[in-house]
C-alpha positions in Angstrom: 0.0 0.0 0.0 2.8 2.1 0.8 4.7 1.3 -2.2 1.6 2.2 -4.1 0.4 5.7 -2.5 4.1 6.2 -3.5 3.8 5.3 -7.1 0.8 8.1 -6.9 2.3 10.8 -5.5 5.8 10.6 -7.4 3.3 10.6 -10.7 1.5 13.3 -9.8 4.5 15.2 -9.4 5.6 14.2 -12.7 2.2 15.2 -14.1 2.4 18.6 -12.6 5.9 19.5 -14.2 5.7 18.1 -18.0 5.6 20.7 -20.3 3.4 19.3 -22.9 4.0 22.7 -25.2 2.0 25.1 -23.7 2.6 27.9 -22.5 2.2 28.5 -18.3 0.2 30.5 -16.9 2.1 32.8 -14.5 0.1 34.6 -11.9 0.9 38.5 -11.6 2.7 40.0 -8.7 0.3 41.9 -6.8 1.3 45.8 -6.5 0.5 47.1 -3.0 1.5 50.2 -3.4 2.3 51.6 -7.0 5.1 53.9 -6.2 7.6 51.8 -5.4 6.8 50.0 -8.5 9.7 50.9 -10.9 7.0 50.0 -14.3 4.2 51.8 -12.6 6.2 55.0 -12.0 7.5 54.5 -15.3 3.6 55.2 -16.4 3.1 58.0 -13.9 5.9 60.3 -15.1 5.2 58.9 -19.1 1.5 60.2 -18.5 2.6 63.5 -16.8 5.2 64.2 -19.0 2.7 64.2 -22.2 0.0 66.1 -20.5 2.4 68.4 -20.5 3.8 68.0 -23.8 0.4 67.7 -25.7 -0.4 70.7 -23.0 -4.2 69.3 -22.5 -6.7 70.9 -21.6 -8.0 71.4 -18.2 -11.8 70.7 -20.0 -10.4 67.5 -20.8 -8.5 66.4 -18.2 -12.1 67.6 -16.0 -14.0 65.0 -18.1 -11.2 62.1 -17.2 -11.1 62.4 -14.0 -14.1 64.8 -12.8 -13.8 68.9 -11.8 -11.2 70.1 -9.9 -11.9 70.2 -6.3 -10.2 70.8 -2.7 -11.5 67.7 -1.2 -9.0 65.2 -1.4 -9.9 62.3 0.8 -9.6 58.6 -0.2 -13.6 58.5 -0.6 -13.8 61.3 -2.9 -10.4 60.6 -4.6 -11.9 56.9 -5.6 -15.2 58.4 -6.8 -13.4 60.7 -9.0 -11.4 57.6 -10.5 -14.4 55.4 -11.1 -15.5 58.1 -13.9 -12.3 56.5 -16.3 -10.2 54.4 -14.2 -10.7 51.0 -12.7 -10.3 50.9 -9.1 -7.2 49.7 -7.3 -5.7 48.7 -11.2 -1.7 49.1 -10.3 -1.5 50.8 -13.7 -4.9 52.9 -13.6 -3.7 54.4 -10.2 -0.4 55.9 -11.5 -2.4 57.5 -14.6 -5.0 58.8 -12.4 -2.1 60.1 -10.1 -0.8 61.8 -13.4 -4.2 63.1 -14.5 -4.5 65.0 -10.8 -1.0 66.3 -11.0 -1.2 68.1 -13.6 -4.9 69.2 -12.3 -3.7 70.9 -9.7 -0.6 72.2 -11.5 0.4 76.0 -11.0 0.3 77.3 -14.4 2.2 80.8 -12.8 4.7 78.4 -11.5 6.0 75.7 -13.3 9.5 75.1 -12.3 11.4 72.3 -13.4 8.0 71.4 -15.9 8.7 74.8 -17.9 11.3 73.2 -20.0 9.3 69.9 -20.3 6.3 71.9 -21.3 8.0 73.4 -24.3 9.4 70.7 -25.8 7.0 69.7 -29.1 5.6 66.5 -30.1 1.8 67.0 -32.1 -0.6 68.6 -30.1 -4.3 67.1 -29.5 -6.3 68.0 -32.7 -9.8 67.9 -33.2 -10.5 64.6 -33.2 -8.6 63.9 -30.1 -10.6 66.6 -28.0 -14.2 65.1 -29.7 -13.4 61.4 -28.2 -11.6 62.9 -24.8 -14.6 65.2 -24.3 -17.1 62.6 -24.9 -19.4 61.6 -22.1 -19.7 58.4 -23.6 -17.6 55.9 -21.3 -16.5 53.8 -24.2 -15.6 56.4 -26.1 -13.6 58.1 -24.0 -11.9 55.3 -22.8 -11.0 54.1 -26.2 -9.3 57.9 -26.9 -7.3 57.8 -23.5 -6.5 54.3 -24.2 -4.4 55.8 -27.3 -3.6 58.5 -25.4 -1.7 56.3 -22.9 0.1 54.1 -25.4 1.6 57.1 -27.1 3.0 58.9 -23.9 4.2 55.5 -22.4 6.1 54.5 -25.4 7.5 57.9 -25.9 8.7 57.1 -21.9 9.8 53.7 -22.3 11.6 54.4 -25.6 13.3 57.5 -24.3 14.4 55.5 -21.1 18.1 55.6 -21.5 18.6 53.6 -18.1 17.1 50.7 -18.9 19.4 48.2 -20.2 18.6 46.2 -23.8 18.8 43.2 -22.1 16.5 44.5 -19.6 13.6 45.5 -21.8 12.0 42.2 -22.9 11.9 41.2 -18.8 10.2 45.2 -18.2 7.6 44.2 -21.3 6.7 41.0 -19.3 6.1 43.4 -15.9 4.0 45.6 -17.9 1.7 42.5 -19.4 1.6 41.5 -15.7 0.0 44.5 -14.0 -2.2 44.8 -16.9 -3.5 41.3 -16.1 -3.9 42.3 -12.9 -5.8 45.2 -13.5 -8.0 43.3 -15.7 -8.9 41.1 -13.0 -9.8 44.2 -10.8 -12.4 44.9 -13.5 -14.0 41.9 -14.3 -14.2 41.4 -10.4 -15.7 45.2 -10.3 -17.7 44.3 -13.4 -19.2 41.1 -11.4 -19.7 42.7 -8.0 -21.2 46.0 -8.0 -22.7 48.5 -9.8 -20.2 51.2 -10.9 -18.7 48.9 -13.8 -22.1 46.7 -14.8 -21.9 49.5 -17.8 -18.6 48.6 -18.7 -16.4 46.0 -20.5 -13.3 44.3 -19.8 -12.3 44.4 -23.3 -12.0 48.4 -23.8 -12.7 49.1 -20.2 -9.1 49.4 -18.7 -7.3 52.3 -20.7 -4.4 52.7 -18.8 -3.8 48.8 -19.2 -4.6 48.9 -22.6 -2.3 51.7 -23.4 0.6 50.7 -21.4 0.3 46.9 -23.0 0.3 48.3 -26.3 3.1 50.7 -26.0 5.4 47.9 -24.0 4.6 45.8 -27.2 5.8 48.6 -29.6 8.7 48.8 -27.1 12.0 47.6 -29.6 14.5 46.2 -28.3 17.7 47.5 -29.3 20.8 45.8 -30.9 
């Protein structure tokens, strides 16, 4: 009997390691606390910096994440991201960190963002300001979702520290806190009532942005 519970358990180990071709899955690391996430503060300052590239609007950025407003606890803060962001997404939080930034950004005092603001890349034209100005969730997600790609690859392309041989490990990083943040939204989508509207195909822009600039990310010779 002993022999054969054995025979059992040294198959079932054997069963659990074959690789029969397929690809495993690999859960995401969870992200407690974006900031001292090197690919999540990699979004942050890529979103920043092209809100103040593209200089945006404060009209748009008020119809991301909601009017400017002097209340900042975490009640009203995750309110306010529920309009485009999914709650508790570890890239959706650094974007919405961005967005508020550069909300509440001195315009009489820009500092070290004065030279950053004058560089030039194309600014938003008129078809950028119809879907980022649309009250039509979909929509708008769908704009900021391009939105985010473009500033995140001009980030990750421009990032001189990170090594060639680092940048296929920092594409898998970026796939695995957009699978996270997926989660977050179908759980959201399944639970309550503030995402029953939306879907986890176009719903996540900041994930879909970031995944589709880390996949445009080349990796250099």
């Amino acid at each position: 009997m002993r022999i054969l519970l054995a025979l059992v358990v040294a198959f079932g180990l054997l069963v659990a390691t074959v690789d029969y071709g397929q690809e495993k899955k690999v859960e995401p690391e969870s992200v407690a606390d974006w900031r001292k996430d090197p690919v999540c503060r990699a979004v942050y300052a890529g979103v920043l910096e092209g809100l103040y590239r593209d200089a945006v609007s404060d009209k748009i950025v008020a119809n991301i994440i909601g009017k400017k407003t002097s209340r900042k606890d975490k009640k009203t803060m995750r309110e306010r991201m529920k309009r485009s962001f999914v709650l508790d997404c570890p890239l959706c939080e650094p974007t919405f960190e961005a967005f508020l930034t550069y909300q509440n950004r001195k315009a009489e005092s820009l500092g070290g963002d004065r030279e950053l603001a004058q560089k030039t890349l194309p600014g938003l034209g008129a078809q950028w300001k119809k879907t980022l100005l649309s009250d039509a969730t979909r929509q708008r997600l769908e704009g900021l979702s391009l939105l985010v790609e473009r500033w995140v690859r001009v980030k990750l392309d421009s990032s001189s520290e990170i090594k060639p041989a680092e940048i296929q490990a920092w594409k898998n990083r970026v796939h695995q806190r957009s699978t996270e943040g997926k989660g977050k939204l179908i759980s959201l989508i399944q639970d309550g009532n503030d995402y029953k509207q939306w879907s986890a195909y176009w719903g996540c822009a900041a994930c879909n942005g970031s995944t589709l600039a880390a996949e445009a990310w080349k990796i250099k010779p």
